[in-house]
N, C-alpha and C positions, 0 to 999 in steps of 0.2 A: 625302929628308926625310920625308916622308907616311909610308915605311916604318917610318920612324924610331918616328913617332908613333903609329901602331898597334900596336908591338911596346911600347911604353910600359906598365909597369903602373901602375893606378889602385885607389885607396883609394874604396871604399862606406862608406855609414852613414846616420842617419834621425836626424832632430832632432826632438823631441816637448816637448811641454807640459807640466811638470810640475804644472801648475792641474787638468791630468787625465787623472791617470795610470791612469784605467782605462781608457778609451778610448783611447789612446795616440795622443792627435792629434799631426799632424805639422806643423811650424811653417814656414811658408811665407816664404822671402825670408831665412832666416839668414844670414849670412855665417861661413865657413870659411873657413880659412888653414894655410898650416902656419908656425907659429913661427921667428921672424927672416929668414920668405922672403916673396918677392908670389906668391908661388902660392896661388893660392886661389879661392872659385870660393860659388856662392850654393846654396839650397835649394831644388827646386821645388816644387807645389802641395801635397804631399803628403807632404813635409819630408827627399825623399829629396835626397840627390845625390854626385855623382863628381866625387873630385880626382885630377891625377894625383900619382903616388908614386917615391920613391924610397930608398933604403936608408938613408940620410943622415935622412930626413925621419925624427924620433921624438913632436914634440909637433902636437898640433892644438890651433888656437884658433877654440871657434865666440861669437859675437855675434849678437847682436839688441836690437833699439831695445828698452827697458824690460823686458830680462830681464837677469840676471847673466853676466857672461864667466866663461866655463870654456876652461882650459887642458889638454886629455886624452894622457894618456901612449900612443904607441902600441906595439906591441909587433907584430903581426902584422895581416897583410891579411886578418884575419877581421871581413868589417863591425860594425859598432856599431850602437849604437840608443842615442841618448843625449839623459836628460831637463834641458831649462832650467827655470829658477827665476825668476819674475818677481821683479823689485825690489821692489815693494811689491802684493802679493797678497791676496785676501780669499777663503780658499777654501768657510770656512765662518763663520756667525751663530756666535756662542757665546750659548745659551742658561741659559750659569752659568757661573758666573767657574771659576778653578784650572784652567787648560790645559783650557778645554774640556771641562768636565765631561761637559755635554749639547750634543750641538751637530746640527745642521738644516742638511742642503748645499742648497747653490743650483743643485748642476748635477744630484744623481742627478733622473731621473726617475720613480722611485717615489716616496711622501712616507713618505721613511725617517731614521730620528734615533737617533742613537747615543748611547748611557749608557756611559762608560770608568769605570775603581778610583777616579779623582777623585770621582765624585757617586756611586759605592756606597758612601764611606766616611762618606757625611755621616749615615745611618744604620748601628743594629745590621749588617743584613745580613747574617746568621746564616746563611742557605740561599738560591737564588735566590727562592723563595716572596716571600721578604721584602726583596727587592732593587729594589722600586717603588715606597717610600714615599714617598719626594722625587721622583715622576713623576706628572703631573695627566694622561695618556694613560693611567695603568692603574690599574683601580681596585682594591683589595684589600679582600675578606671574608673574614668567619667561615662555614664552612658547618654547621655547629653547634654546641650548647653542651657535647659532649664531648668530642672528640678533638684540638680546637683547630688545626685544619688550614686553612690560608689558600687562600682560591679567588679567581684575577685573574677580572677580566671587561675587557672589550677593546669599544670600540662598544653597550653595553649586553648585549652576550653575553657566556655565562661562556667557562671557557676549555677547553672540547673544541673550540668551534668556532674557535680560533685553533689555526695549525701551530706545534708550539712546538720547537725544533731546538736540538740542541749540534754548532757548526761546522758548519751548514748537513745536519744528519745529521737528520731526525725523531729525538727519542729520547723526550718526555712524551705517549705516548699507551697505548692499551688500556688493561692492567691497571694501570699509571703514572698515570695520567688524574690521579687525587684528591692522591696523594702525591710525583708524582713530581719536583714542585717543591722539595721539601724535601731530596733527595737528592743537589742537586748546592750545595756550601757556599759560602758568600760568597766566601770567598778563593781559591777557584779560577777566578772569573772576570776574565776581560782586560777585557772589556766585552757590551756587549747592544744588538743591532739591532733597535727594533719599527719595522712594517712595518705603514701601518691598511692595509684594504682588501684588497683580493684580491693576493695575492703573485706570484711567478714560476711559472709552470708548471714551472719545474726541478729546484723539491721535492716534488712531487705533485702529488693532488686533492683532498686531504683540508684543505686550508685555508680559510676563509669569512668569516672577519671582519677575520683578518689575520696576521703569520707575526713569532714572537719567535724570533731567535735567539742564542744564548750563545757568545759566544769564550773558551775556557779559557786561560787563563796558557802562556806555551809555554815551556818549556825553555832555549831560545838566550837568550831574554829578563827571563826571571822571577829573581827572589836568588837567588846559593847557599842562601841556608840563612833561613828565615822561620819567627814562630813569631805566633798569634794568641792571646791567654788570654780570656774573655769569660765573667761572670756576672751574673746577674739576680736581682731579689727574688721570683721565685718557683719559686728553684731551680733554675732551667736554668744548667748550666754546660756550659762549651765548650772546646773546643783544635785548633786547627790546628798543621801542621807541614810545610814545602815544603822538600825535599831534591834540587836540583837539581845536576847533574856534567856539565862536558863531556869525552867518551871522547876526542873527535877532532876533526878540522878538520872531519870532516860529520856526527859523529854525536852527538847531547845526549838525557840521560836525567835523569828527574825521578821523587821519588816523593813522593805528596803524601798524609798520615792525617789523619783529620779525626774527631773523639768526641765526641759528645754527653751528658747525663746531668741527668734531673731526678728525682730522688729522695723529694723531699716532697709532704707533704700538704695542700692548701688548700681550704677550703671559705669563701670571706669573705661568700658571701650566704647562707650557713647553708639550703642547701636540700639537705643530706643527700649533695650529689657531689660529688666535686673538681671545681674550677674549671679547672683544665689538667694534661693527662695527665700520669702517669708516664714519662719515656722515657729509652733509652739507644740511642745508635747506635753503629757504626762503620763508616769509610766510607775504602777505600785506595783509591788512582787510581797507576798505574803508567804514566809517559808517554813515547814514544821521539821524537824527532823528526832526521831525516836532512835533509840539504842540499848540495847542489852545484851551486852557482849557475853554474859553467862550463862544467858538461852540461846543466842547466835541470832537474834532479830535485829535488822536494821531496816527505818522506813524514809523517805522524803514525801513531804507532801509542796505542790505549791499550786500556787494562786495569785494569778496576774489578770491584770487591768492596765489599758494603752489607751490613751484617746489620742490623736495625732493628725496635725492643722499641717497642708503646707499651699502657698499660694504662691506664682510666679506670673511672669510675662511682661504683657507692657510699665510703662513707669508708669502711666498714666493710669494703670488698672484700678476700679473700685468694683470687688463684686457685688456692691450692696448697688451699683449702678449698672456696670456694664456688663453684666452677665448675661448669657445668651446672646449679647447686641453684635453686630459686627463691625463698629465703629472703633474701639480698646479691644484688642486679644490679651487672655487672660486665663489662669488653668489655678483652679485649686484642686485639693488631694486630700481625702477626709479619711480615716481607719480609726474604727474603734475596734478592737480585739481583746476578747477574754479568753484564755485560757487556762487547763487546768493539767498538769500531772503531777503521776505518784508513781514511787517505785517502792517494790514491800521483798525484802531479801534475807532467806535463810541460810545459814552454816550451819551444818550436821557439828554439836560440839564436839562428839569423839573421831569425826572425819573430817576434819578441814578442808580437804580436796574436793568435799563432796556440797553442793549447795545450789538451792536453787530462787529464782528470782521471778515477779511479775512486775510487768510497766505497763500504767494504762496513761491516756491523755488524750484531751479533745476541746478543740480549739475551734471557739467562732469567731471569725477576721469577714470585717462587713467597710469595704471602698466605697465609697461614692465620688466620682469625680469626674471633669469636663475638662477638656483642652480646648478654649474658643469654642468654634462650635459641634465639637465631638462629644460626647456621652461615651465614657465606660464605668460599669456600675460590676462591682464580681461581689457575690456574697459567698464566703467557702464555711461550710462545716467539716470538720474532720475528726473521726475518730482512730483512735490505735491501741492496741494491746500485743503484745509480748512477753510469751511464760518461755522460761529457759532452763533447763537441768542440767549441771556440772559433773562431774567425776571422774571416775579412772578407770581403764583396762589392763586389769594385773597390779602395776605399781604409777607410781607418780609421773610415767617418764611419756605414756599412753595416757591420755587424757579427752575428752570428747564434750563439746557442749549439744544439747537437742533442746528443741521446742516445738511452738505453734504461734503463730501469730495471724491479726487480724487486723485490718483496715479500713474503713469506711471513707469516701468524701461526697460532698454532696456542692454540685456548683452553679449555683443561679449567677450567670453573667449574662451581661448585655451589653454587646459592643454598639453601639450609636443606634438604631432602630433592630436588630437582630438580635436573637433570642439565642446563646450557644449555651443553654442549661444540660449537667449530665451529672448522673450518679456514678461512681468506681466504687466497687468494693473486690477484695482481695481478700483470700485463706492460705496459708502456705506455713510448712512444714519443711524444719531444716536441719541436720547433720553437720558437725563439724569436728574433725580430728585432730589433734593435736600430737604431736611428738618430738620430745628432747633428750638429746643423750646429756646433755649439761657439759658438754664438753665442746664439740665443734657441728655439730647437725643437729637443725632443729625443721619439723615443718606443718604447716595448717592447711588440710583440705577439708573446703566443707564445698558442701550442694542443698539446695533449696526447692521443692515444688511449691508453684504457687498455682491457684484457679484465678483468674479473675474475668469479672462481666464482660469488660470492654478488650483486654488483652489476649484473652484465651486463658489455655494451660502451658504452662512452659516450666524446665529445668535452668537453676540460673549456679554454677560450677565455680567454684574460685581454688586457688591454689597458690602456695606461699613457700618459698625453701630460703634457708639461708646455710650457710657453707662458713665455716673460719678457716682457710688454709694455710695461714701463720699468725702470729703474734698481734694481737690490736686490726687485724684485718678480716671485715666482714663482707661477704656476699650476699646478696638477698635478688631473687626471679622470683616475680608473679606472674599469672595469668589467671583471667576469668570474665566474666561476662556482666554486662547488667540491661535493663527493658524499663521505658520510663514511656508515660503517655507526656508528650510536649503540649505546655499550657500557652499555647502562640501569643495570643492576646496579652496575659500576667508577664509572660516574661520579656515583652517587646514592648513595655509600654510606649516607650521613647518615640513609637513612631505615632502617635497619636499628635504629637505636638508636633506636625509638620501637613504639607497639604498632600501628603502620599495617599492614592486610593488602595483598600486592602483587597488582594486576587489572592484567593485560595482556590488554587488547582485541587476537583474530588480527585480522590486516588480510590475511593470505595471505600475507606476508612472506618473506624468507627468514633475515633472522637474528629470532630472538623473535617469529615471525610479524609483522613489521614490516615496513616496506619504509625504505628508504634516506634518507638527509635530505639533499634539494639547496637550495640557494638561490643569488643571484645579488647580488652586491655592488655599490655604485654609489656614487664618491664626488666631491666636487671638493676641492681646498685649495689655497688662497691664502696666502702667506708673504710679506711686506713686511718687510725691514729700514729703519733709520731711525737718524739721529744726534739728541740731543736734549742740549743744553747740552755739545757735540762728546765726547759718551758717546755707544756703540753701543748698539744693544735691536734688537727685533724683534718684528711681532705677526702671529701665523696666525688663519688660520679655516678651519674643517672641518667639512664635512659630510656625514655618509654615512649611506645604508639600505641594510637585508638583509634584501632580500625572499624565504619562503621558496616553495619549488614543493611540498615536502612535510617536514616535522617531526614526529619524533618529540615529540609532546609530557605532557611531565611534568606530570603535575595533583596537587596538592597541595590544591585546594579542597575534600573531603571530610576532615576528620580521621583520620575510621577506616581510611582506606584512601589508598594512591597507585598512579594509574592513568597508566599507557602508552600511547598507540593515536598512530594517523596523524593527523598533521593533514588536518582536511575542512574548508576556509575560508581563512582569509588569517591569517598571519605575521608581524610587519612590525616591526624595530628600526631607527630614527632616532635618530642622535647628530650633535649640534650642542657642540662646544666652539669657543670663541674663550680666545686664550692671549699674555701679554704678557711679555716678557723683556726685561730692563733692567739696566744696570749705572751708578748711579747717579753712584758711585765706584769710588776704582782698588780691587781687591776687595773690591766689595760687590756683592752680586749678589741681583735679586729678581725673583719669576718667581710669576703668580700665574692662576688659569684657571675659565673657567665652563664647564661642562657641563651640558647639558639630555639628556633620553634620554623618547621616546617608546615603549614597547615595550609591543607587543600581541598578544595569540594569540586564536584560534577555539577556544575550551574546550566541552568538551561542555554547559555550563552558560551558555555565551553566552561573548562578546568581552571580554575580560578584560585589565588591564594585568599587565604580568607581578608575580608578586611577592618582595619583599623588594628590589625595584630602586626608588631615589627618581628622581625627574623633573630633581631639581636639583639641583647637585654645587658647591662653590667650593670652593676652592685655591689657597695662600698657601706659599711658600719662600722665606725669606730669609737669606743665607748671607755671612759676614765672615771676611777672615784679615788677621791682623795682618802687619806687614812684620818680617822676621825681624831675630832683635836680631845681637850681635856675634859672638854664639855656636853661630849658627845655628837658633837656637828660633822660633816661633810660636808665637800662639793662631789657633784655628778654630772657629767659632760658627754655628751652623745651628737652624732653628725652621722648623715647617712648621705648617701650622693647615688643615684640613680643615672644611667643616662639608658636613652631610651631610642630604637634606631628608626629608620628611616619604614613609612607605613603605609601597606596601600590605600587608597582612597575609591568609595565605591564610584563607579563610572559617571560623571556628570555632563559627558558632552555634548546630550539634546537639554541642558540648557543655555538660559540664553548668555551670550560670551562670558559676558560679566559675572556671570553665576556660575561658571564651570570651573572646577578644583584641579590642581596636578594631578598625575597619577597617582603620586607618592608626596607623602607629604615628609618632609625635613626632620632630622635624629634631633633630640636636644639634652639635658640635662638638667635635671633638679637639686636641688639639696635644700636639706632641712638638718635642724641641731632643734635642741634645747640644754639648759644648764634648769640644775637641780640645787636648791641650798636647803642641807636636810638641818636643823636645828636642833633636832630630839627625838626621841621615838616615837615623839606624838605630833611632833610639828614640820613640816615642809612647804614652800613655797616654788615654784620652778616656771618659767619663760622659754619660751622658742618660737621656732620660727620655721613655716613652709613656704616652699616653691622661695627661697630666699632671692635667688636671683629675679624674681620678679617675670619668670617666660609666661607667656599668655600666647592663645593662638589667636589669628588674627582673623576677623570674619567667622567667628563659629556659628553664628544665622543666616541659612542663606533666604533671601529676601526678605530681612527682616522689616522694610520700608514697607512692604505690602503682605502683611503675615494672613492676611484671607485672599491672597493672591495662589494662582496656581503652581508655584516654586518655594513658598515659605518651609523651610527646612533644619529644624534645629538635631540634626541627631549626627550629624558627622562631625562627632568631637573627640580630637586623640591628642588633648594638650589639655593644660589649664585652662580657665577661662574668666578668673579674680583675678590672677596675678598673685604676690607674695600674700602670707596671712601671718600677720605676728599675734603670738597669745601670752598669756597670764593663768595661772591657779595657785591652788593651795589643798593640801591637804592635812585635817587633824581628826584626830584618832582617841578612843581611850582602851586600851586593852582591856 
């Protein structure tokens, strides 16, 4: 008999949580069976367990007290690993109605919150630049009154010092920095992960305030065939076109074009320049994605191509005439950019916890461009790679990711007759821990050595906890660190278009005789959900400082000139937002937030707040869809209101009367809406409208009458400067 039972075969396999499926906890005490038999047998700690088997045996049925019963077909004694479904689950806060526009988990422990196509569509959403207007976590500026270029800020900093990634790959940095947001188009995003506070050491070192990253549309998933039309009143028109094909049962390819084009001329505050550029883009993305979920392979492949025209300045500008002259001032901005990545990633199929992943990519971005009579020309190459290995210590609960990673850039720039050409390369090597009890503690430390040419050797440390100490209420403290070399020139375009001379103080440095810019991040946030009139909501609070060790800092307190040097002194951004989300009714959804922002630097001219940042931010979204009629239609209604406080202005009192600014320039208020009329699952149409009330700041060029005069100054802009912009589109679709 005992022989008997020995020579028995027996069926493996792991029962896991589908509440979290990243951690792939294993569900303790399930009950297994095999279909119309008592054979059957429970789960241990760790949600493994052994039945015996036999050829006859084809269905398993697993249970457990308040998940779903599944009945699994079996086909071979290769183990399983299989997820239950609790009955009635809460996985995440919805922070805006329509499936979870924005929503806030309660188990990662970073304080990370994801944006999906539901809440990019409540705005334009033309490029990612402008994919944040209905989010009170990022703020969006102008960084001057020509080029019309949107700069996020993240914690009170702009956004070099945020890691800003497509699919976890750095892609918006070096020569990218200013434009590189513009580059990737609304319709190509699945969604967007921001991330405040010091991120993973798995994407580098170079992050400091916090790490945004874009998931693009995939192939498997996205329509055959999609078309976007989009026009504005001040001549921007647009067109998307997503051309999706599956080859095979593993293989799907997509191509996606994307055209911009603003062809007219506006001057509506009659101060002699256009009010927003001229431009025309084109922008193709070639996308592969492989899958074979029964070997555990998955690949992306892609392949882009940008060409990108923008020209500004006087009305009277022709550059086919006035180029170089100094009679018509006049700036165009030229980027062609290819780039390429791929990501190639394994699952162990009898270990699911266990897998690892390679990313490589490498981008060449070649500017050419003049402001009057200024010359900045940056040609950047960059390469990157990233191998990464998953698994576990013990059980599921201990988890750890390692790699190596590599990075090349190579920078021929030329700021007006000066040569600032340099090579970076990086190696570095990084640890990360993971651990969850699946109950109320969870936490992520990892640490990173990196070598690099220009930077040294350094250790870069981050840490993550999050605490549940009752019902729907979570905690979460960071701390860590990040070292970025500052691309002065890439990220300061703005000052090119003015008649500022550039003073770069040596510090002994080694990129721009500068030394390196570290700081340290330091956060806590608290997230409470709540039922009120048996409606969901939720309200956080956050608060974080970025202390630096050393800053390049940007001075802009002289007119005539903008100076560089190290910082000698203290640093220091505090952001304090509190933020309330509520669903009053069945979709209606409002969601509304205060930010405060202390921000201070050691200026050569004393301790200064930073400028063109206000102290005090509010933020109002509120969002309605009607219940669809017979025919499947909708309406969808969105309004956002902003107001925005009172701002310092950099120092302008050695010019001359006429041309000198308040200190502070005056709070004001925005609002923007759009309505949506959905007609069918394949057709919609929708109108709105920014800056509605029409504020515009007044004098945003200063001496714009004499712009090759010694005071011509277009970069102190903390308002509109169009006025209102009403628009139009349409979207249709074929699944």
């Amino acid at each position: 008999m005992s022989s008997q039972i020995v020579a028995q075969q027996t069926f493996k396999g792991m029962i896991m949580d589908k509440a979290n499926p990243k951690d792939n906890l294993g569900v303790f005490g399930a009950n297994v069976h095999w279909l119309n038999t008592k054979v059957g047998t429970t789960t241990n700690e760790k949600g493994w367990f052994e039945i015996p088997y036999k050829k006859e045996y084809k269905k398993l049925v697993v249970s457990f007290v308040g998940y779903k019963t599944d009945t699994i077909e079996i086909k071979t004694l290769k183990p399983i690993h299989h997820f239950l479904t609790e009955q009635a689950t809460l996985d995440e806060v919805s922070v805006s109605a329509r499936k979870q526009a924005t929503s806030k988990s309660f188990f990662t422990t970073e304080n990370v919150f994801t944006v999906n196509s539901e809440e990019l569509l409540k705005a334009a959403c033309c490029n990612l630049a402008e994919s944040f207007e209905t989010n009170p976590s990022i703020d969006v500026n102008f960084s001057d009154a020509l080029t019309g270029t949107r700069q996020i800020q993240m914690l009170g900093l702009n956004s070099p010092y945020l890691l800003i990634a497509q699919e976890n790959i750095p892609m918006v940095r070096g020569a990218s920095q200013v434009y590189g947001l513009t580059f990737t188009p609304g319709t190509w995003v699945e969604s967007i992960q921001i991330t405040k506070g010091a991120g993973s050491v798995i994407n580098g070192f170079e992050s400091i305030s916090g790490q945004i990253n874009a998931e693009l549309v995939k192939p498997y998933s996205d329509d055959k065939f999609f078309v976007n039309g989009y026009g504005n009143r001040n001549g921007r028109l647009e067109l998307n076109t997503h051309f999706n094909q599956k080859l095979s049962e593993k293989w799907q390819t997509g191509l996606y074009v994307h055209g911009n084009l603003r062809s007219q001329k506006f001057d509506k505050n009659n101060d002699g320049f256009i009010d927003v550029p001229l431009a025309e883009q084109i922008n193709v993305m070639n996308r592969w994605q492989f899958t074979d979920s029964e070997k555990g392979w998955v690949s992306f492949l892609n392949f882009r191509y940008l060409n990108d025209r923008k020209q500004t300045g006087q009305t009277g500008f022709d550059p086919d005439v006035n180029k170089g002259s100094n009679t018509i001032w006049g700036s165009e901005i030229k980027t062609k950019r290819f780039d390429f990545s791929g990501k190639l990633g394994y699952v162990f199929p009898e270990l699911p916890f266990q897998s690892m992943g390679l990313q490589l990519a490498y981008s060449n971005h070649d500017q050419d461009s003049y402001f009057g009579l200024r010359d900045y020309n940056i040609k950047h190459q960059s390469v990157y790679s990233n191998f990464i290995f998953n698994s576990i210590i013990g059980d599921t609960r201990n988890k750890f990711k390692t790699g190596i990673s590599f990075t090349y850039d190579d920078y021929e720039e030329l700021v007006e007759t000066t040569d600032f050409s340099r090579d970076e390369n990086s190696l570095g090597v990084f640890f990360e821990y993971a651990y969850d009890n699946s109950e109320d503690f969870s936490l992520t430390a990892g640490v990173r050595l990196d070598t690099h040419n220009l930077l040294g050797t350094f250790l870069t440390p981050r840490l993550h906890l999050r605490y549940v100490p009752w019902n729907r209420g979570v905690l979460r403290a960071s701390i860590g660190s990040g070292k970025r070399s500052a691309n002065i020139f890439a990220e300061n375009q703005q000052l090119f278009a003015s008649s500022r001379q550039i003073n770069i103080i040596n510090g002994g440095g080694n990129i721009y005789g500068l030394d390196p810019e570290k700081a340290w991040n330091y956060g806590v946030s608290f997230l409470q959900g709540f039922r009120l009139f048996e409606r969901k909501g939720d309200i956080t609070f956050d608060f974080y400082q970025t202390n630096f060790e050393n800053q390049v800092v940007v001075d802009w307190e002289n007119p005539q000139q903008i100076s560089f040097y190290n910082l000698d002194g203290k640093s220091i951004a505090n952001s304090f937002q509190v933020e309330v989300n509520y669903s009053p009714l069945k979709k209606f959804n409002f969601r509304t937030a205060y930010k405060y922002f202390d921000v201070s630097t050691d200026y050569i001219s004393g301790n200064l707040s930073k400028p063109i940042q206000p102290q005090h931010r509010f933020f109002m979204n509120v969002s309605y869809e009607t219940a669809k009629s017979n025919r499947g239609g909708l309406w969808r209604f969105d309004t956002t209101y902003n107001f925005i406080g009172k701002q310092r202005l950099p120092n302008t009192s050695s010019n001359p009367v006429n041309l000198q600014l308040p200190e502070y320039s005056k709070g004001y208020s925005l609002l923007n809406a759009q309505i949506t009329k959905v007609f069918s699952d394949k057709f919609e149409v929708y109108a709105g409208g920014e800056n509605i009330t029409n504020l515009k700041q007044v004098n945003p060029i200063l001496g714009s009458d004499d712009p090759f005069g010694a005071n011509f100054d277009s970069t102190i802009v903390y308002a509109p400067i169009f006025g209102s912009t009403f628009y139009t589109g349409f979207r249709f679709k074929i699944n």
